[in-house]
VEXSEZA-931053 format. One record per atom (N, C-alpha, C): x, y, z; residue number from 1; atom name; residue in one letter. Coordinates in nm, 3 decimals. Each point is the difference from the previous one (the first is absolute). Example, Ala and Ser with C-alpha at 12.3 -4.5 7.8 and 13.67 -1.06 7.14 Angstrom:
residues 2
{r {1.319, -0.569, 0.780}, 1, "N", "a"}
{r {-0.089, 0.119, 0.000}, 1, "CA", "a"}
{r {0.090, 0.120, 0.000}, 1, "C", "a"}
{r {-0.035, 0.105, -0.072}, 2, "N", "s"}
{r {0.082, 0.119, 0.006}, 2, "CA", "s"}
{r {-0.077, 0.109, 0.073}, 2, "C", "s"}
***
This chain:
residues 111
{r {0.084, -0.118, 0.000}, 1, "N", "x"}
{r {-0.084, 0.118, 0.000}, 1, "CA", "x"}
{r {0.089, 0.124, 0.000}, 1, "C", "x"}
{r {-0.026, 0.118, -0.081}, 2, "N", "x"}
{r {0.087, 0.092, -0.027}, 2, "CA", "x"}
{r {-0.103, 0.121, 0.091}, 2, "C", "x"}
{r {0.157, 0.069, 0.071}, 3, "N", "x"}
{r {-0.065, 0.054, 0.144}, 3, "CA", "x"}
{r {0.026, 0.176, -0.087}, 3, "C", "x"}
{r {-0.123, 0.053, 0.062}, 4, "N", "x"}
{r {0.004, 0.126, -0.030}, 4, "CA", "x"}
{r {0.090, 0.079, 0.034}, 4, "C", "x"}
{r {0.003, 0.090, -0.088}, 5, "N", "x"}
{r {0.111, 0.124, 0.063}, 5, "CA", "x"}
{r {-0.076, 0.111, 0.140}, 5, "C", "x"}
{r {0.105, -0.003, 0.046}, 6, "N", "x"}
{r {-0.051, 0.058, 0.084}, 6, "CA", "x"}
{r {-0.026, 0.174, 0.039}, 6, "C", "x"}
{r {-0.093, 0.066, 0.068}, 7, "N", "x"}
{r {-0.060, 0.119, -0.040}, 7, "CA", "x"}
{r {0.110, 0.108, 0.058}, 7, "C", "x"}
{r {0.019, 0.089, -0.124}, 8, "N", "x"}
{r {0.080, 0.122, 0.027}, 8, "CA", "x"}
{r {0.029, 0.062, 0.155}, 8, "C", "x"}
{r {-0.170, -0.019, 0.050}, 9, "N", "x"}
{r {-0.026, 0.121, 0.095}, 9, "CA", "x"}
{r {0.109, -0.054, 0.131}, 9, "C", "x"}
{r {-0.033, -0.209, -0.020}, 10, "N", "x"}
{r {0.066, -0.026, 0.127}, 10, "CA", "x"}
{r {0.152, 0.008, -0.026}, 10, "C", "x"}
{r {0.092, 0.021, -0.129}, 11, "N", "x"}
{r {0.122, 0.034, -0.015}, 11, "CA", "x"}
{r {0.037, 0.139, 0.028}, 11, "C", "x"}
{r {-0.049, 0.098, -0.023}, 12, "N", "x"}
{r {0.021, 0.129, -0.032}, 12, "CA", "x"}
{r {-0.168, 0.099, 0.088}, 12, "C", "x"}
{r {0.010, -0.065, 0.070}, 13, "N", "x"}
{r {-0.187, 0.065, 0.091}, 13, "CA", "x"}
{r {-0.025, 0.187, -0.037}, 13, "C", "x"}
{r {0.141, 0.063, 0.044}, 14, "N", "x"}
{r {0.054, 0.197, -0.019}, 14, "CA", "x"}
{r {-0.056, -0.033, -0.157}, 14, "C", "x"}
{r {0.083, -0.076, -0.058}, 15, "N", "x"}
{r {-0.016, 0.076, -0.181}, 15, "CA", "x"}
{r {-0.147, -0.069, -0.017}, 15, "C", "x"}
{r {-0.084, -0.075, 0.062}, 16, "N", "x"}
{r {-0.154, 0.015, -0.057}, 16, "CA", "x"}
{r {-0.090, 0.071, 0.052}, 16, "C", "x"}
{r {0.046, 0.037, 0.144}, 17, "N", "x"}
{r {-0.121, 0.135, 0.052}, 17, "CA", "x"}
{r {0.059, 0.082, -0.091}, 17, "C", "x"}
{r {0.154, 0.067, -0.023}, 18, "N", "x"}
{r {-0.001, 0.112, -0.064}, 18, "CA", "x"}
{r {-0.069, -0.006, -0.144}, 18, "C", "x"}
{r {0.003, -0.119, -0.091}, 19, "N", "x"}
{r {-0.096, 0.011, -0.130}, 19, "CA", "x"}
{r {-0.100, 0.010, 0.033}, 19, "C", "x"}
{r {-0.081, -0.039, 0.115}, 20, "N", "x"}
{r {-0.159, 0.015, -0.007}, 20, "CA", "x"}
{r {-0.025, 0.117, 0.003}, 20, "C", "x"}
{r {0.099, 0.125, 0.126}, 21, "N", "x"}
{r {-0.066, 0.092, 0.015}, 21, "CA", "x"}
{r {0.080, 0.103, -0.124}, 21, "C", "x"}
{r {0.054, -0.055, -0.085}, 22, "N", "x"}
{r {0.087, 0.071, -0.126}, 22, "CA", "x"}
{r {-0.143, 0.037, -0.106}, 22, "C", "x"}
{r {0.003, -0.165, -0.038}, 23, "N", "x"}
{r {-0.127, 0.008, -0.096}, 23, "CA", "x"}
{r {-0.116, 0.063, 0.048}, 23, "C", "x"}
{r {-0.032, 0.005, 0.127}, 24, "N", "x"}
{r {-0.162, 0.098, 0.021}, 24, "CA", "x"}
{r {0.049, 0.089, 0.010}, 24, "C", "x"}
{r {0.059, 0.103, -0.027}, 25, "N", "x"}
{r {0.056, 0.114, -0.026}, 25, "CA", "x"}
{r {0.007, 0.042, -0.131}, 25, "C", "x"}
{r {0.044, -0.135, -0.077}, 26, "N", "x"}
{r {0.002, 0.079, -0.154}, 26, "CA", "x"}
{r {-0.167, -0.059, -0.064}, 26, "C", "x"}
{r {-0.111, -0.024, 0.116}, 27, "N", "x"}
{r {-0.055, -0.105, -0.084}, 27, "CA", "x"}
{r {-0.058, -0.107, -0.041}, 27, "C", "x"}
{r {0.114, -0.083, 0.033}, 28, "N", "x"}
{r {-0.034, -0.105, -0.067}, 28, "CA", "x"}
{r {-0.007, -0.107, 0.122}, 28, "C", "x"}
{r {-0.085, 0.015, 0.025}, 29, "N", "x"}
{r {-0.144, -0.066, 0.094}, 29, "CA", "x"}
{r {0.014, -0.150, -0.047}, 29, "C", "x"}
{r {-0.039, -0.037, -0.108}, 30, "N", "x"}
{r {-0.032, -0.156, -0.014}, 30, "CA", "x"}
{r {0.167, -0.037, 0.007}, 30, "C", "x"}
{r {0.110, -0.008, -0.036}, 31, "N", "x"}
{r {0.167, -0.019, 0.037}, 31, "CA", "x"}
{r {0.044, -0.002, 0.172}, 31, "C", "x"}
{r {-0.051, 0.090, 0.021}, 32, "N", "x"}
{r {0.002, -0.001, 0.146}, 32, "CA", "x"}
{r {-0.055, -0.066, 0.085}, 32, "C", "x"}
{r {-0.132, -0.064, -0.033}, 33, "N", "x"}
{r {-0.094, -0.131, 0.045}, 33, "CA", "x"}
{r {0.098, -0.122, -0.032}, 33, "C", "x"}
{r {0.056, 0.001, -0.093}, 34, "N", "x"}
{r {0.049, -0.122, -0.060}, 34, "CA", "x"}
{r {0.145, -0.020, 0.043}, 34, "C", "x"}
{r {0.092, 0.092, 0.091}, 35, "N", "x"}
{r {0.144, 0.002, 0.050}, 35, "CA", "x"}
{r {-0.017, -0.039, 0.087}, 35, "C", "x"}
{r {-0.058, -0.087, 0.110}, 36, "N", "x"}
{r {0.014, -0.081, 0.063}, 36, "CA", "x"}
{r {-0.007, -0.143, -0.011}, 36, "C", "x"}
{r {0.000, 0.010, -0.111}, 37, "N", "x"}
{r {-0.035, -0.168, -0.097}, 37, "CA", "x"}
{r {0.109, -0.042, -0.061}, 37, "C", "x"}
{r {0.078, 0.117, -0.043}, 38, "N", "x"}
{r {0.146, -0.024, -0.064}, 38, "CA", "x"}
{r {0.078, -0.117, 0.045}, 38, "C", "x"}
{r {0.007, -0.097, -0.144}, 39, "N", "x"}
{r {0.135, -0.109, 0.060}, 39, "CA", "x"}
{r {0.100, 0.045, -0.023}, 39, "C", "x"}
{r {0.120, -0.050, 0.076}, 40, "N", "x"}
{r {0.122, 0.030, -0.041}, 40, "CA", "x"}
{r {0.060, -0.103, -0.098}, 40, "C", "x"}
{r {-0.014, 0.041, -0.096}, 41, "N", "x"}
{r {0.063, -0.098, -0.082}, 41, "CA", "x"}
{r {0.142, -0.032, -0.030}, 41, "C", "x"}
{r {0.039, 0.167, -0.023}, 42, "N", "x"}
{r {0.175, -0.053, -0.043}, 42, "CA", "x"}
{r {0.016, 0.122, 0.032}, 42, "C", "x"}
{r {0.173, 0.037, 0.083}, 43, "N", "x"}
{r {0.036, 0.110, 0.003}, 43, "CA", "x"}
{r {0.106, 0.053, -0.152}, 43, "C", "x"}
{r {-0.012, 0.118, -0.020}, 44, "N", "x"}
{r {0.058, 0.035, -0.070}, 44, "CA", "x"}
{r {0.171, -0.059, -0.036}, 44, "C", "x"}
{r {0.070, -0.067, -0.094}, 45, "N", "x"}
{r {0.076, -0.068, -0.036}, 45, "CA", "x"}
{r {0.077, 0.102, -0.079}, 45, "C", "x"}
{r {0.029, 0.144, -0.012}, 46, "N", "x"}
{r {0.066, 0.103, -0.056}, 46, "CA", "x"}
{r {0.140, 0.011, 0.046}, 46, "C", "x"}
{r {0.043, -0.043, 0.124}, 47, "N", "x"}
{r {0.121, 0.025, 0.047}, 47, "CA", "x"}
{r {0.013, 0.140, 0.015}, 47, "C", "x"}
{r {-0.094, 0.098, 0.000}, 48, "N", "x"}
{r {0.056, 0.174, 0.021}, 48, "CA", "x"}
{r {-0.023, -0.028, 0.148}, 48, "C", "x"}
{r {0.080, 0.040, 0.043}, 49, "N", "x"}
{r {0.017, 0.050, 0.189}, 49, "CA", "x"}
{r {-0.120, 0.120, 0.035}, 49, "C", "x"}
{r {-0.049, 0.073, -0.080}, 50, "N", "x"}
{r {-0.113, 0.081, 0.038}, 50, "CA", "x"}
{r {-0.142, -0.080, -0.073}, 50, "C", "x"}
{r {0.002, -0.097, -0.033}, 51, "N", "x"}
{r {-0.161, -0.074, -0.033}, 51, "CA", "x"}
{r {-0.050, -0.092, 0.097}, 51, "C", "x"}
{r {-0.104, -0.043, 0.051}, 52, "N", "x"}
{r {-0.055, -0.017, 0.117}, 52, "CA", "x"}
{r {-0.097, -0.059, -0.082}, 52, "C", "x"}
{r {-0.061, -0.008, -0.092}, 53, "N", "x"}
{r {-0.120, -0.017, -0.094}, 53, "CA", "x"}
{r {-0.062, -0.169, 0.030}, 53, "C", "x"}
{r {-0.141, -0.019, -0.050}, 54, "N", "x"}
{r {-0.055, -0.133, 0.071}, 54, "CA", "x"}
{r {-0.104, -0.036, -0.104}, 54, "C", "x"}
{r {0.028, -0.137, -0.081}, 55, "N", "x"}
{r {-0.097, -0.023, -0.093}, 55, "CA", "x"}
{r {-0.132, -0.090, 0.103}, 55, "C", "x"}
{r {-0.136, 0.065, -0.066}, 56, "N", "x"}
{r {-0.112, -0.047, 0.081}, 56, "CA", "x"}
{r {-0.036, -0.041, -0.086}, 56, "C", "x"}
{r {0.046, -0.065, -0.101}, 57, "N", "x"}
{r {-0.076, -0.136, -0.108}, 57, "CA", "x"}
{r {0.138, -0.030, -0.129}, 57, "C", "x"}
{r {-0.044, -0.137, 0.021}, 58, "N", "x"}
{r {0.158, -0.045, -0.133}, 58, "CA", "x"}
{r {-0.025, 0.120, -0.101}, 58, "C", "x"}
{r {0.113, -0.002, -0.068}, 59, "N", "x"}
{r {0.012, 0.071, -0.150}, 59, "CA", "x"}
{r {0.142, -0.033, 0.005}, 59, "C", "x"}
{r {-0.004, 0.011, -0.145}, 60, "N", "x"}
{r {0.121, -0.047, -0.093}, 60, "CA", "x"}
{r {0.108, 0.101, -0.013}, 60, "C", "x"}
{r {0.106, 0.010, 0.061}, 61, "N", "x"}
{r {0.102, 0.100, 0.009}, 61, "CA", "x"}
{r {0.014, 0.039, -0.188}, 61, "C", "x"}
{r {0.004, 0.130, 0.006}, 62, "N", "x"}
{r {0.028, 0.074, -0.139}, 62, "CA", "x"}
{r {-0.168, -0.008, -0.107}, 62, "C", "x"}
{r {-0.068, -0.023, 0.052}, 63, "N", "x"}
{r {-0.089, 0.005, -0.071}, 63, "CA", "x"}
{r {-0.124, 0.139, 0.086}, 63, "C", "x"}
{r {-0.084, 0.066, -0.141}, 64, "N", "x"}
{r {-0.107, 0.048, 0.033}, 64, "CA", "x"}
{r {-0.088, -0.038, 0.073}, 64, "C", "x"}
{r {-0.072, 0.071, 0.110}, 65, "N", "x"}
{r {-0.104, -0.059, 0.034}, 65, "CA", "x"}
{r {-0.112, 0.018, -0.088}, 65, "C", "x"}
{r {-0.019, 0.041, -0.105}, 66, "N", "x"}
{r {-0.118, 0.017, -0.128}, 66, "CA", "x"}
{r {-0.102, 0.106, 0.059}, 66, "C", "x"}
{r {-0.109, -0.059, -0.103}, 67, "N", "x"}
{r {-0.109, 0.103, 0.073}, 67, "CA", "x"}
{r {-0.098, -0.051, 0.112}, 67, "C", "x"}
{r {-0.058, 0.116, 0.045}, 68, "N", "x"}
{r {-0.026, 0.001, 0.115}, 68, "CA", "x"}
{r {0.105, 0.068, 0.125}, 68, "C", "x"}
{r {0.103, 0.059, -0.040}, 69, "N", "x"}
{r {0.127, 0.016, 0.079}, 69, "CA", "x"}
{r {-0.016, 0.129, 0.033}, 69, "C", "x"}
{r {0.046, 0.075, 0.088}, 70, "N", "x"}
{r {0.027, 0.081, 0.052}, 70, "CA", "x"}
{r {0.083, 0.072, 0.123}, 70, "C", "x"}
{r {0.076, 0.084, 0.024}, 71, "N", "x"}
{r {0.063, 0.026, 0.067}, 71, "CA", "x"}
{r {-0.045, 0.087, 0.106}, 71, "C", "x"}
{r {0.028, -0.005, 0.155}, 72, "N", "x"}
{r {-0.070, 0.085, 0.085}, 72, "CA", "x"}
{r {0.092, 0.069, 0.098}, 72, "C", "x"}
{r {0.017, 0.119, -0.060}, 73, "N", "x"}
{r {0.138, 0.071, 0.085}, 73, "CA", "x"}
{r {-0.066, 0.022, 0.129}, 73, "C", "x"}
{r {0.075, -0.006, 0.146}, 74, "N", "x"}
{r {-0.043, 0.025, 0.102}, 74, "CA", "x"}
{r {0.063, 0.096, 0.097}, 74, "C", "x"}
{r {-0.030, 0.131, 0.103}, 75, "N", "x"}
{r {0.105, 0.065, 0.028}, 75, "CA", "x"}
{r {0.032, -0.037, 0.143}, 75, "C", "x"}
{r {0.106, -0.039, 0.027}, 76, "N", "x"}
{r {0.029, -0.074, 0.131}, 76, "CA", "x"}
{r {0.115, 0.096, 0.080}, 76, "C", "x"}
{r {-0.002, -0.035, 0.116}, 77, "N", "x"}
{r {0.076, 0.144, 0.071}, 77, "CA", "x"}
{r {0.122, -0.022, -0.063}, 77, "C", "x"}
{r {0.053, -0.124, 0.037}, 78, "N", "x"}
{r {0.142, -0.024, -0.115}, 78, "CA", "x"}
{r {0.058, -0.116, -0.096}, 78, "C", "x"}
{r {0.040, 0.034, -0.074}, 79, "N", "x"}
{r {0.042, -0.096, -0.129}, 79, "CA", "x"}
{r {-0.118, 0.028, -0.079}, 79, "C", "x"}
{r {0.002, -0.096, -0.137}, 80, "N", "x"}
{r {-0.099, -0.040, -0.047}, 80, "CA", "x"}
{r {-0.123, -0.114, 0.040}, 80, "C", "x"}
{r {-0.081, 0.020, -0.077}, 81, "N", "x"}
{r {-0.087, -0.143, 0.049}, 81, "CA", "x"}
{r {-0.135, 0.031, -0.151}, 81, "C", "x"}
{r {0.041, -0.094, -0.101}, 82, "N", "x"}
{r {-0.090, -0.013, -0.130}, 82, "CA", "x"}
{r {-0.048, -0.130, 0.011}, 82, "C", "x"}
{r {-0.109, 0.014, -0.051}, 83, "N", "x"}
{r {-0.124, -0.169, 0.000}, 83, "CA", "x"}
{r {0.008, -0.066, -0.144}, 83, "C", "x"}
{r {-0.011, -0.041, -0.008}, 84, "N", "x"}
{r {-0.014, -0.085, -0.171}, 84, "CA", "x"}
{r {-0.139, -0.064, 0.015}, 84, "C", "x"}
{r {-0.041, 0.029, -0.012}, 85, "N", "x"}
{r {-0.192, -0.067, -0.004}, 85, "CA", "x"}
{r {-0.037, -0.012, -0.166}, 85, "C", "x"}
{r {-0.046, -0.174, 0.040}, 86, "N", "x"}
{r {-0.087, -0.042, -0.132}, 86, "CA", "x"}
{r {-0.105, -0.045, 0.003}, 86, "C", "x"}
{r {-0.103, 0.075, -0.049}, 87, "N", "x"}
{r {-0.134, -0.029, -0.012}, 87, "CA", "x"}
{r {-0.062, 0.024, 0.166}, 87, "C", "x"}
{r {0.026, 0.132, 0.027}, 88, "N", "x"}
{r {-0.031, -0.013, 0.143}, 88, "CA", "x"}
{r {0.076, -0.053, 0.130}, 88, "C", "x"}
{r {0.096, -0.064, -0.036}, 89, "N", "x"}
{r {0.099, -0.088, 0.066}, 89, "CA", "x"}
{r {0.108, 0.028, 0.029}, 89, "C", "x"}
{r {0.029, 0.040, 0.159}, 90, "N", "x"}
{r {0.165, 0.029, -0.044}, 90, "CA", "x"}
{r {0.094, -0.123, 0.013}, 90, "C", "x"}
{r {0.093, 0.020, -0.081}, 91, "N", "x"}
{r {0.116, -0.089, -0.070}, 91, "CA", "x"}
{r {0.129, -0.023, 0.047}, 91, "C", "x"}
{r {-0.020, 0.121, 0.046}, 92, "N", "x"}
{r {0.215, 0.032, 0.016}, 92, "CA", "x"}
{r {-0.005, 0.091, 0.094}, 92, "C", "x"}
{r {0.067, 0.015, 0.087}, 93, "N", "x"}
{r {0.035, 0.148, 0.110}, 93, "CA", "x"}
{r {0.083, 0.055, -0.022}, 93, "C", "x"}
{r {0.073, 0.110, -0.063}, 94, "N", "x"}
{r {0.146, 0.055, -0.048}, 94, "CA", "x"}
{r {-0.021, 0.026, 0.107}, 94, "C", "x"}
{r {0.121, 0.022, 0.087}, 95, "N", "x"}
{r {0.045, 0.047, 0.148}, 95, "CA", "x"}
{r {0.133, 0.036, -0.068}, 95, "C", "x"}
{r {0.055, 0.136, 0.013}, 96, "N", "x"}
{r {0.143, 0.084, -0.024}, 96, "CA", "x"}
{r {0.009, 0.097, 0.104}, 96, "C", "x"}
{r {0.159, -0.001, 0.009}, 97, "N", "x"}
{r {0.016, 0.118, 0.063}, 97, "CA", "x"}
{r {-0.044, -0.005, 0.153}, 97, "C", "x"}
{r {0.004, -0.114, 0.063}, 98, "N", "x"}
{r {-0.063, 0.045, 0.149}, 98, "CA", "x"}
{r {0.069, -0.089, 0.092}, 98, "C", "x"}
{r {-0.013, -0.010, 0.138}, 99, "N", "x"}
{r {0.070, -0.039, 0.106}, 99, "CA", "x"}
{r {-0.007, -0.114, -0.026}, 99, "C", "x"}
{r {0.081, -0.103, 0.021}, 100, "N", "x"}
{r {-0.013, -0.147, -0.016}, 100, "CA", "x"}
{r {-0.134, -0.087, 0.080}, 100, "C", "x"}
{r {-0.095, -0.043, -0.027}, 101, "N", "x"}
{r {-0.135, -0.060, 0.021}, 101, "CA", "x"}
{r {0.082, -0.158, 0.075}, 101, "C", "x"}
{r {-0.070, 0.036, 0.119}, 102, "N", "x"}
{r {0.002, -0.171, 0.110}, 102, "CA", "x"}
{r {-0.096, -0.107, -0.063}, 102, "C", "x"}
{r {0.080, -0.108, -0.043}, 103, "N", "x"}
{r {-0.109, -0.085, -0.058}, 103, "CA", "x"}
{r {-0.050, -0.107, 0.137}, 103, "C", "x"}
{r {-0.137, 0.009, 0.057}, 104, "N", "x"}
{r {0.030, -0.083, 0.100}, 104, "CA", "x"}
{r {-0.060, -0.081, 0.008}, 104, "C", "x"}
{r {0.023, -0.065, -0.146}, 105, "N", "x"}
{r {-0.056, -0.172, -0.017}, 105, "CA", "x"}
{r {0.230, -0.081, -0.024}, 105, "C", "x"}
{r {0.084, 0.150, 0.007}, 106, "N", "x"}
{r {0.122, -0.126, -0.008}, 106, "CA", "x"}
{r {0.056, 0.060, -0.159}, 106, "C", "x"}
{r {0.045, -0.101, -0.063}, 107, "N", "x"}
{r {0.032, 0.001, -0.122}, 107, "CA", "x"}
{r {-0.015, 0.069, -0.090}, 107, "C", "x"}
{r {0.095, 0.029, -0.094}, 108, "N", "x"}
{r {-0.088, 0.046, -0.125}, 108, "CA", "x"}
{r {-0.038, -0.110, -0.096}, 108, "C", "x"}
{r {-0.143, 0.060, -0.067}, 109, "N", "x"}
{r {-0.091, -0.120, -0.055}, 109, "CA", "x"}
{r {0.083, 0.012, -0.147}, 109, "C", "x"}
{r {-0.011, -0.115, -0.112}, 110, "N", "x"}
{r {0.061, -0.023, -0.131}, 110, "CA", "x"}
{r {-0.129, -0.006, -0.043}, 110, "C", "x"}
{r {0.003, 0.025, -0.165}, 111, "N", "x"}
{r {-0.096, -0.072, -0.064}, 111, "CA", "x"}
{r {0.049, -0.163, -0.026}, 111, "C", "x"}
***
């Protein structure tokens, strides 16, 4: 039996209150219902020392996410923090630029 990934909020708990109360600020109300649901799927595999980033559903490194895609800039006290949402869905967490995030499930996750 193939065991789920497990949810962002209990890796990273700071970076999902701060998206909830990010997105009702710009908005986006139904994203913000849905960031406590976030799996952690794979952490970012870039090797830059300032990316922090967290895929919340497979995708194929180097490829488009097609349509339905969209990008959701967010303004956070510091660094960056952009959404990749498809079809309503967010996808990816860009996390740049910010204090190093306590993962406190342990490890970093692979795809």
């Amino acid at each position: 039996m193939q065991q789920e990934h497990p949810f962002v909020r209990d890796a990273f708990p700071d970076l999902v209150a701060e998206l909830i109360t990010l997105l009702e600020e710009e908005g986006e109300r139904e994203l913000a219902l849905c960031a406590p649901d976030l799996r952690l799927v794979a952490m970012c595999d870039c090797g830059d020392d300032f990316c922090q980033s967290i895929h919340t559903a497979a995708h194929t490194k180097g490829q488009p996410y097609g349509d339905g895609h969209r990008c959701v800039p967010l303004l956070p006290e510091e660094g960056m923090l952009v959404l990749d949402v498809v079809n309503g869905r967010i996808v990816y967490i860009e996390v740049l630029n910010r204090s190093a995030m306590h993962n406190h499930l342990g490890a970093r996750r692979r795809r």
